[in-house]
C-alpha positions as CSV (number, residue, x, y, z in Angstrom):
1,X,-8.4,-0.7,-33.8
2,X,-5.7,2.1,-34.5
3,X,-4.9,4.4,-31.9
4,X,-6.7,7.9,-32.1
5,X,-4.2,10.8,-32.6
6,X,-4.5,11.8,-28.7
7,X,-3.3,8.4,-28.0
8,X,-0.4,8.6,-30.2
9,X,0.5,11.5,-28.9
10,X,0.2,11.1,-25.4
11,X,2.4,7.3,-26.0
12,X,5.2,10.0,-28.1
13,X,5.1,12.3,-24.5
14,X,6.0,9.7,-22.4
15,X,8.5,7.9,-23.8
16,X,10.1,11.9,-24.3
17,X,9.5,12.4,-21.0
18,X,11.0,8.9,-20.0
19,X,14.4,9.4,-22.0
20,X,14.7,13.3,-20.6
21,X,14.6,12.1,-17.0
22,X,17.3,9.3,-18.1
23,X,19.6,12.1,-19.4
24,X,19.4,13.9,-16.8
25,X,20.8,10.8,-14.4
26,X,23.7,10.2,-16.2
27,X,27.1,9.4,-14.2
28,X,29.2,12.0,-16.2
29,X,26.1,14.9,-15.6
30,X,25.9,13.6,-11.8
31,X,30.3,14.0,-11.3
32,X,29.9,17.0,-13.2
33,X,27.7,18.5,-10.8
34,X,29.4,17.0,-7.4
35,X,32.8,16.7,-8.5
36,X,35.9,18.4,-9.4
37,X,39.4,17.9,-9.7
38,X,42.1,20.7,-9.7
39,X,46.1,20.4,-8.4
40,X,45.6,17.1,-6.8
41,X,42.8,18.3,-5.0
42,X,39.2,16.4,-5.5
43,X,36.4,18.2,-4.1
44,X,33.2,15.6,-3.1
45,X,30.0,17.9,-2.5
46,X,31.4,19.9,0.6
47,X,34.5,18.2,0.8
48,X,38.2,18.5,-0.4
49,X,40.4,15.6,-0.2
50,X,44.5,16.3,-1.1
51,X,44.9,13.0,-2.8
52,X,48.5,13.5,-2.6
53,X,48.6,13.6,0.9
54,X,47.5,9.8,1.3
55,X,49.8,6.9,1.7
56,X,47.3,5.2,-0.9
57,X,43.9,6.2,-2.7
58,X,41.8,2.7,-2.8
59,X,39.1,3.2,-5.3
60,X,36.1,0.4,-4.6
61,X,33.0,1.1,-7.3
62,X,30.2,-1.2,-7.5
63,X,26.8,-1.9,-8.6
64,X,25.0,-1.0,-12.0
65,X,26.8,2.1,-12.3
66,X,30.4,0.7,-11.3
67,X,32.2,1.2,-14.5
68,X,30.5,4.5,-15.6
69,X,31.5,5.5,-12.3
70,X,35.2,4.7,-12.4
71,X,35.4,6.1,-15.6
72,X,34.0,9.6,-14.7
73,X,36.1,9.8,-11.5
74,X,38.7,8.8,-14.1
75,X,38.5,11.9,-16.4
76,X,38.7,14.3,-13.4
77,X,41.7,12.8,-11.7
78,X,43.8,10.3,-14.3
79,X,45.7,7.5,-13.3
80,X,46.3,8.8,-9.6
81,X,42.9,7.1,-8.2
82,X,42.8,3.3,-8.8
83,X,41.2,0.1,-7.5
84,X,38.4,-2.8,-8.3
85,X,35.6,-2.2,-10.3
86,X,32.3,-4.6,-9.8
87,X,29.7,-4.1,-12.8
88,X,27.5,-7.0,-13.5
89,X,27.0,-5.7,-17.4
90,X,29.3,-6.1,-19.9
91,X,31.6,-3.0,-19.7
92,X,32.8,-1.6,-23.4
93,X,36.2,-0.8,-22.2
94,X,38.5,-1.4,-18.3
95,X,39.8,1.7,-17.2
96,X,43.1,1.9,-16.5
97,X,44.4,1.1,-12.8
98,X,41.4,-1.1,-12.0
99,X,41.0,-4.6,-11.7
100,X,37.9,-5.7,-13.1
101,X,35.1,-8.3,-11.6
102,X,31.5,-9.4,-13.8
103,X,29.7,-9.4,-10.2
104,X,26.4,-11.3,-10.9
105,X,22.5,-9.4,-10.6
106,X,19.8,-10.3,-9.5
107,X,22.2,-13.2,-7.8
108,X,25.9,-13.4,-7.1
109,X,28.1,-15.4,-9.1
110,X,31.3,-16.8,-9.0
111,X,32.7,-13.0,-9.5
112,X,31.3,-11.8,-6.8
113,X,32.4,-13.9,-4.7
114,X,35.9,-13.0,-6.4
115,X,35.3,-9.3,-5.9
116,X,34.7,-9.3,-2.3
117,X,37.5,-11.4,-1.3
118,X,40.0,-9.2,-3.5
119,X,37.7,-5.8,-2.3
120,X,38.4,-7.2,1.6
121,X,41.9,-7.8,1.1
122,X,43.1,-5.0,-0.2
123,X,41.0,-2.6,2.1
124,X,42.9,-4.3,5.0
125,X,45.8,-3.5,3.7
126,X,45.3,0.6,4.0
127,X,46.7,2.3,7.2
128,X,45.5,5.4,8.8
129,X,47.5,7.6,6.4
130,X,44.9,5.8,3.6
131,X,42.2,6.5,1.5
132,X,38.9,4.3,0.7
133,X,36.9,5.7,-1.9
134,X,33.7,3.9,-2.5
135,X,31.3,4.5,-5.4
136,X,28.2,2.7,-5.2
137,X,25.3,2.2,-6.9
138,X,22.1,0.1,-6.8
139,X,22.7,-3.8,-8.1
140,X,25.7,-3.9,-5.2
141,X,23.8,-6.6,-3.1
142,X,24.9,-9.2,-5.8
143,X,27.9,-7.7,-7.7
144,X,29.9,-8.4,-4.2
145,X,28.9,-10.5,-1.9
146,X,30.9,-13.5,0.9
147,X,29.1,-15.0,3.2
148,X,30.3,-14.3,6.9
149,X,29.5,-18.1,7.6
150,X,31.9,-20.4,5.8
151,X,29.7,-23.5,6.0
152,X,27.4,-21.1,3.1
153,X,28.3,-22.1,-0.3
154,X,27.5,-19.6,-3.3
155,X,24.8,-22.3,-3.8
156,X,23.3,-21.4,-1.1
157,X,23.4,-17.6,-1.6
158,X,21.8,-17.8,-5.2
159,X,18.9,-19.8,-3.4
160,X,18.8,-17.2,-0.2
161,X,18.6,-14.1,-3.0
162,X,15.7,-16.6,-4.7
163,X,13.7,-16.7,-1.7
164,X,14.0,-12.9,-1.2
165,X,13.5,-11.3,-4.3
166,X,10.4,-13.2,-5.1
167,X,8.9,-13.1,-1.4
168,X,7.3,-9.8,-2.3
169,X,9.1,-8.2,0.7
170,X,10.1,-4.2,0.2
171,X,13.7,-3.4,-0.5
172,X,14.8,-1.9,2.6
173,X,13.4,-5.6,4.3
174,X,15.7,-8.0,1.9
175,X,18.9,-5.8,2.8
176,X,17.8,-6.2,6.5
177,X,18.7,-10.1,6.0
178,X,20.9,-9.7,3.0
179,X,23.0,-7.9,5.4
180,X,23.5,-10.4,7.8
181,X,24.7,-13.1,6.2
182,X,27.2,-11.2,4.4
183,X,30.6,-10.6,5.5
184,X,30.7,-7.3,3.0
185,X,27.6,-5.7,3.6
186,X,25.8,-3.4,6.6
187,X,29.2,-1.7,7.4
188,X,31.4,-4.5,7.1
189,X,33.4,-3.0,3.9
190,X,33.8,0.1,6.1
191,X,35.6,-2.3,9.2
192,X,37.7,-4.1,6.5
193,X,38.8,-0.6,5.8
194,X,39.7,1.2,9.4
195,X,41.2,3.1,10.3
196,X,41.8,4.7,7.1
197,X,39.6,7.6,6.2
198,X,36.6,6.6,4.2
199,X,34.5,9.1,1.9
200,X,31.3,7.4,-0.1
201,X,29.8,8.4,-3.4
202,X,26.1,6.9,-3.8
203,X,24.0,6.7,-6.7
204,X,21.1,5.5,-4.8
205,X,18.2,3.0,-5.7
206,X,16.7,3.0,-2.5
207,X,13.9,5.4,-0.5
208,X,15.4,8.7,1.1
209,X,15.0,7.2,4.3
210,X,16.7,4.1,3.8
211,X,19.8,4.9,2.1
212,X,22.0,2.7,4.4
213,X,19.9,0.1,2.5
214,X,22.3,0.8,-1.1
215,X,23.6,-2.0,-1.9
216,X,22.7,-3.3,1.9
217,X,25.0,-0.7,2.9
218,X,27.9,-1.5,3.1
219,X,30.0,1.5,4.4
220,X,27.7,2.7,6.2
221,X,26.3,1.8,10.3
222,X,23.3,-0.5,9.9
223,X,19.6,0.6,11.3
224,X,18.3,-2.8,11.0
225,X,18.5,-6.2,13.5
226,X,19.1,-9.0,13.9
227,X,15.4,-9.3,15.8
228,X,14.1,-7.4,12.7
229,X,15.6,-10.3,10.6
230,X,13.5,-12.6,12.4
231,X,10.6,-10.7,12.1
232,X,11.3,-10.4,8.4
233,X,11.3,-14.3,8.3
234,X,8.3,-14.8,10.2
235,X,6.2,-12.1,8.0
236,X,6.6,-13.6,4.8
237,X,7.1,-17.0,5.5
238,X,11.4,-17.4,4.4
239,X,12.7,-19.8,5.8
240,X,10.9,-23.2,4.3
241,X,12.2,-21.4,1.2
242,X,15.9,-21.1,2.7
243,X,18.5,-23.5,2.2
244,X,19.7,-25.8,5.3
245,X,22.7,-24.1,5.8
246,X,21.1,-20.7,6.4
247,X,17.9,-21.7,7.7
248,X,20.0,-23.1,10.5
249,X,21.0,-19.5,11.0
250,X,17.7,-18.8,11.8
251,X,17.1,-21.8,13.8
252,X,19.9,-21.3,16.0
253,X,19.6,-17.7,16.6
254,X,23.2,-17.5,15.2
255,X,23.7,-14.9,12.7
256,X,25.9,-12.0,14.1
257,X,25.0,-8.4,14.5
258,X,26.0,-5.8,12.0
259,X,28.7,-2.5,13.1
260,X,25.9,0.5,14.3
261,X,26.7,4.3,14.2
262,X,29.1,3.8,17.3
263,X,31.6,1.6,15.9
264,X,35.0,2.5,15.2
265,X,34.7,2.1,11.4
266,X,32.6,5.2,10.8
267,X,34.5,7.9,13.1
268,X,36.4,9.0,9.7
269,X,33.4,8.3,7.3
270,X,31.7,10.5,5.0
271,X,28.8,10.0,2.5
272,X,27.4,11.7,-0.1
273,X,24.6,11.2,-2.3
274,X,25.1,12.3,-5.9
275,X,22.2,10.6,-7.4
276,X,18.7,9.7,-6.6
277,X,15.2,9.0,-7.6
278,X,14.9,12.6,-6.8
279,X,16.9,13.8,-10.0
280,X,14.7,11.2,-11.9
281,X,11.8,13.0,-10.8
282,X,12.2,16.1,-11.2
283,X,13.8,15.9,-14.3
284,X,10.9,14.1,-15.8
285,X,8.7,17.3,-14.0
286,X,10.5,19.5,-16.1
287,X,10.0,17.8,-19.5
288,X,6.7,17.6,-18.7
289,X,6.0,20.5,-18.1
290,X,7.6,21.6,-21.2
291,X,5.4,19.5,-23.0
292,X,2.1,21.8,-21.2
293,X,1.0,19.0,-19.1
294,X,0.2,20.3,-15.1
295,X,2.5,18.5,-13.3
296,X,2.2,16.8,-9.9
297,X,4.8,14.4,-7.9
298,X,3.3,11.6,-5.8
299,X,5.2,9.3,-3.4
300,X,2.8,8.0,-1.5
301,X,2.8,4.4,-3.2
302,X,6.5,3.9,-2.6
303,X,6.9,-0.4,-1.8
304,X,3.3,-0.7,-2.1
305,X,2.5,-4.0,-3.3
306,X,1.5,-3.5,-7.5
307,X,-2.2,-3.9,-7.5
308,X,-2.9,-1.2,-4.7
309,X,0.1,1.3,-6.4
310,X,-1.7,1.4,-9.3
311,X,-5.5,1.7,-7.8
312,X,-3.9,4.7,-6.2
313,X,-2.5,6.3,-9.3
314,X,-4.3,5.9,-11.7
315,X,-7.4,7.2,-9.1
316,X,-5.2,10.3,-8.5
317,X,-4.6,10.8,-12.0
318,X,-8.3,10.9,-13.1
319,X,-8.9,13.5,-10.2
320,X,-6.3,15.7,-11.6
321,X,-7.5,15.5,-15.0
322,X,-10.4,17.7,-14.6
323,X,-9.5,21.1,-13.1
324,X,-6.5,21.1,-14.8
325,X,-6.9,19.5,-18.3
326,X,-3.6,17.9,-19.6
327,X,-2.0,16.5,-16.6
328,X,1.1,14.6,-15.7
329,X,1.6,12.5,-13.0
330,X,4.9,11.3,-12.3
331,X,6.1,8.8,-9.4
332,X,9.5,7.7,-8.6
333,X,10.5,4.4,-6.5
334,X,9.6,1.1,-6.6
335,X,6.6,-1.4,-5.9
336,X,6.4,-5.2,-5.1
337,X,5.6,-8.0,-6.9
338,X,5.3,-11.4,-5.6
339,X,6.2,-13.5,-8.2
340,X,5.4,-16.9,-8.6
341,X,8.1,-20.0,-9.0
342,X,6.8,-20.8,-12.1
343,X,6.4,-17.4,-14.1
344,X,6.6,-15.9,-17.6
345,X,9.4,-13.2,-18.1
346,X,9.4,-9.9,-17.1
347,X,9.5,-8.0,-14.5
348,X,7.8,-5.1,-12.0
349,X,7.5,-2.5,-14.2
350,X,6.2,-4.4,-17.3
351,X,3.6,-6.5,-15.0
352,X,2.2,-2.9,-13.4
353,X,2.2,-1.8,-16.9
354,X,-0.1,-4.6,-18.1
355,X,-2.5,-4.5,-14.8
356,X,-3.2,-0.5,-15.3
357,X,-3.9,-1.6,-19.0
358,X,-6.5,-4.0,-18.0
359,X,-8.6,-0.7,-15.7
360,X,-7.8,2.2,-18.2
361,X,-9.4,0.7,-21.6
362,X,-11.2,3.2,-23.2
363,X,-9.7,6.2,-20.9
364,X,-7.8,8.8,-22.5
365,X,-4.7,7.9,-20.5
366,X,-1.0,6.3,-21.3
367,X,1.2,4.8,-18.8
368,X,4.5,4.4,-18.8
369,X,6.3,2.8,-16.3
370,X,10.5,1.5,-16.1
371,X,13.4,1.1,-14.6
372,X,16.3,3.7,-14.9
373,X,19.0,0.8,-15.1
374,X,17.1,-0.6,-18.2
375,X,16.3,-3.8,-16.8
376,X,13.1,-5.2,-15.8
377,X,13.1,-8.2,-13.6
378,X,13.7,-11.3,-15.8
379,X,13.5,-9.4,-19.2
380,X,15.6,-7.0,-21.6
381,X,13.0,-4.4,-21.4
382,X,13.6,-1.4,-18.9
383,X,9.5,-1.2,-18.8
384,X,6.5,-0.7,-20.7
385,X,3.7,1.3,-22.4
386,X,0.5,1.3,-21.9
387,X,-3.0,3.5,-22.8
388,X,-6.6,2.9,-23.4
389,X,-6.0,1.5,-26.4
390,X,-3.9,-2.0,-25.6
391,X,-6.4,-4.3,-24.3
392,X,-8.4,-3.3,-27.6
393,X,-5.5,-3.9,-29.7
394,X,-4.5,-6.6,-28.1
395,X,-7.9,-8.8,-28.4
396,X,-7.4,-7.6,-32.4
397,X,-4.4,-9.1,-32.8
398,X,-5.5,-12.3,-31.0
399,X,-4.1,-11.7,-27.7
400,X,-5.5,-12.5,-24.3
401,X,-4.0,-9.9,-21.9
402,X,-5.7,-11.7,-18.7
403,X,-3.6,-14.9,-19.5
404,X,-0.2,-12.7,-20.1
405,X,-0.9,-11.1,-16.8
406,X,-2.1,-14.3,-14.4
407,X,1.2,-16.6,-16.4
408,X,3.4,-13.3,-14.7
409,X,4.6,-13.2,-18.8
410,X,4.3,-9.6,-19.2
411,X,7.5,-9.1,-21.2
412,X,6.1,-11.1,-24.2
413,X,2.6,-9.4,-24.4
414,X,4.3,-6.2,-24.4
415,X,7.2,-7.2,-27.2
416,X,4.6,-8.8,-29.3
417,X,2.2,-5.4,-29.0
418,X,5.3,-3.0,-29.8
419,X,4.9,-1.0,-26.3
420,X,8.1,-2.6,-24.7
421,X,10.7,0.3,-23.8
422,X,14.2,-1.0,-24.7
423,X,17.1,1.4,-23.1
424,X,19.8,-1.5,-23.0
425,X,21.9,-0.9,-19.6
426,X,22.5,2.9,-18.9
427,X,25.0,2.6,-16.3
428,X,23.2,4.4,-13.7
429,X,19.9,3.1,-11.6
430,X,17.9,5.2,-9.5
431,X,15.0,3.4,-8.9
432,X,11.8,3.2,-11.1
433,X,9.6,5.9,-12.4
434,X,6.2,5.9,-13.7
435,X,4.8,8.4,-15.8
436,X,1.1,8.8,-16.0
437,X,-0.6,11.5,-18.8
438,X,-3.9,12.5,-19.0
């Protein structure tokens, strides 16, 4: 059954829309914006910093957007900043002055383990008269990561970040833990690096409210517990999942508590946010709107679970729909998705994607829904397409969406129907974003 012009052009919209609000989140557009660099002098937002005046400038970047990052800053000041750079995607080029580390995602590998010991050593080094310079992005939890307990092997943190990722718990709830067991993360960077002054720049993947949870924070104090931890455990059921040598963590009440606001590290700390899912948003408002759809934002469904995310906006959509006609409804952030140990491939994005196809068939609306890194879970797809045309054209071509969706194999059904989005990485990551049309 071929898709009615409406649909075609509705599909056309959103991807347009989609690759707008990319552009918009680039690195170089984002330093453009924050940064500049004139006779030795680098501005940061509302701050100036004489590089020349420091002993040492130690440039840390990590996470998805690591190498993009180094090579903006790069441009603006030369060869005078330099460091370690953590990316866990192949990088076209090394910029000079920094040692480069493959950090794993979504699990730490060998490298990361790498990075963080050479990251820790050489922020110990700096002296008051120093400079740390962090740049971090989302995809930082596994790029660098050392366990703070030396019986944990990186065994055993592949199998912790297992348990986690696939428990269904929100974001902000995995850092809690992530944080500590990790002799990098929830403000342990920023005590490797005192007493040397400390300025951040985040491209954040995380909600508004949580931003110490980037990357588990690690220059910043930590809002979350160790009793939280437990209660994190206890929720969703972690530690049969665990491995022996951190489950006994839990057992024993051992795991140590994270540096809060108070502590030393962060008296000479600043951090700024240069990127967000904010940008993402509105810049996909504004290409909507110049595509004459009305255009509202909606974050209500922020870490809901997928099936209740969706209920919710795809209901909202339809009320939109009729007092204003052509609508748009865009919504940044992230849901869950508790995925099963024996699943297809894909991802969040792709499997919401496949679940609002299944309730809109026959509906004049297209959904589009991705992630701003250009990954998706398990797959090479940043996301998906759907409208109220798939699950007809999917039956015609032989397919059985339900079985796609209940195998968790979401990635296939969408490459084999053409409506997988492929961005390859994009060097930044700012959360998800969903685009509904109407």
């Amino acid at each position: 059954m071929p898709a009615g012009p409406f649909s075609v052009s509705m599909q056309s919209a959103a991807r347009a829309i989609f690759r707008a609000a990319l552009a918009e989140c680039s690195i170089e557009k984002a330093f453009a914006r924050n940064l500049d660099y004139n006779h030795g002098v680098l501005r940061i937002c509302e701050d100036l910093y004489d590089l020349k005046s420091y002993s040492r400038v130690m440039v840390v970047s990590f996470g998805k957007a690591g190498h993009s990052m180094a090579e903006a800053l790069a441009r603006q000041t030369g060869t005078l900043a330099q460091g370690i750079v953590v990316d866990p995607s192949p990088v076209p080029h090394q910029v000079s002055g920094y040692r480069y580390f493959a950090g794993g995602h979504p699990h730490p590998n060998s490298e990361s383990v790498r990075a963080a010991e050479a990251i820790l050593k050489s922020l110990t080094a700096l002296d008051q008269n120093g400079l740390a310079l962090f740049m971090i992005s989302g995809g930082g939890s596994a790029a660098v990561e050392c366990p703070i307990d030396t019986e944990m092997m990186l065994s055993d943190l592949v199998a912790t970040y297992q348990t986690l990722v696939l428990s269904g718990a929100p974001i902000a709830q995995i850092n809690a833990i992530r944080k500590h067991l990790s002799a990098v993360k929830g403000g342990r960077m920023a005590r490797a690096a005192h007493p040397a002054q400390q300025v951040s720049i985040l491209v954040s993947d995380v909600p508004a409210t949580a931003l110490d949870s980037l990357a588990s924070g690690p220059t910043m104090p930590d809002s979350s517990t160790i009793d939280e931890c437990h209660r994190i455990a206890a929720d969703y059921k972690l530690l049969e999942g665990l491995p022996p040598s951190v489950r006994e963590l839990f057992e024993r009440h051992a795991l140590e508590e994270t540096p809060k606001k108070d502590d030393l590290a962060f008296h000479r700390s600043r951090w700024w946010k240069v990127l967000s899912s904010e940008t993402a948003e509105q810049a996909a408002a504004a290409a909507a709107r110049n595509h004459g759809f009305t255009v509202e934002i909606d974050h209500t469904c922020d870490d809901w679970d997928c099936a209740p995310a969706a209920d919710y906006l795809l209901d909202r959509v339809r009320a939109l729909r009729h007092p204003s006609g052509r609508v748009c409804l865009i919504s940044g952030g992230e849901i869950t998705v508790k995925v099963p140990a024996q699943a297809g491939s894909g991802g969040r994005n792709q499997h919401f994607a496949l679940y609002c196809a299944r309730k809109i068939a026959g509906e004049d609306i297209t959904v589009l829904s991705a992630g701003t890194d250009g990954i998706d879970g398990s797959s090479p797809a940043a996301g998906a397409l759907a409208d109220g045309t798939t699950m007809a054209h999917a039956r015609a071509a032989g397919l059985d969406p339900e079985v796609y969706f209940n195998a968790f194999n979401s990635y296939e059904f969408f490459e084999l129907m053409g409506a997988a989005i492929h961005t390859g990485s994009t060097g930044t990551n700012v959360r998800d974003l969903r685009i509904l049309i109407a």
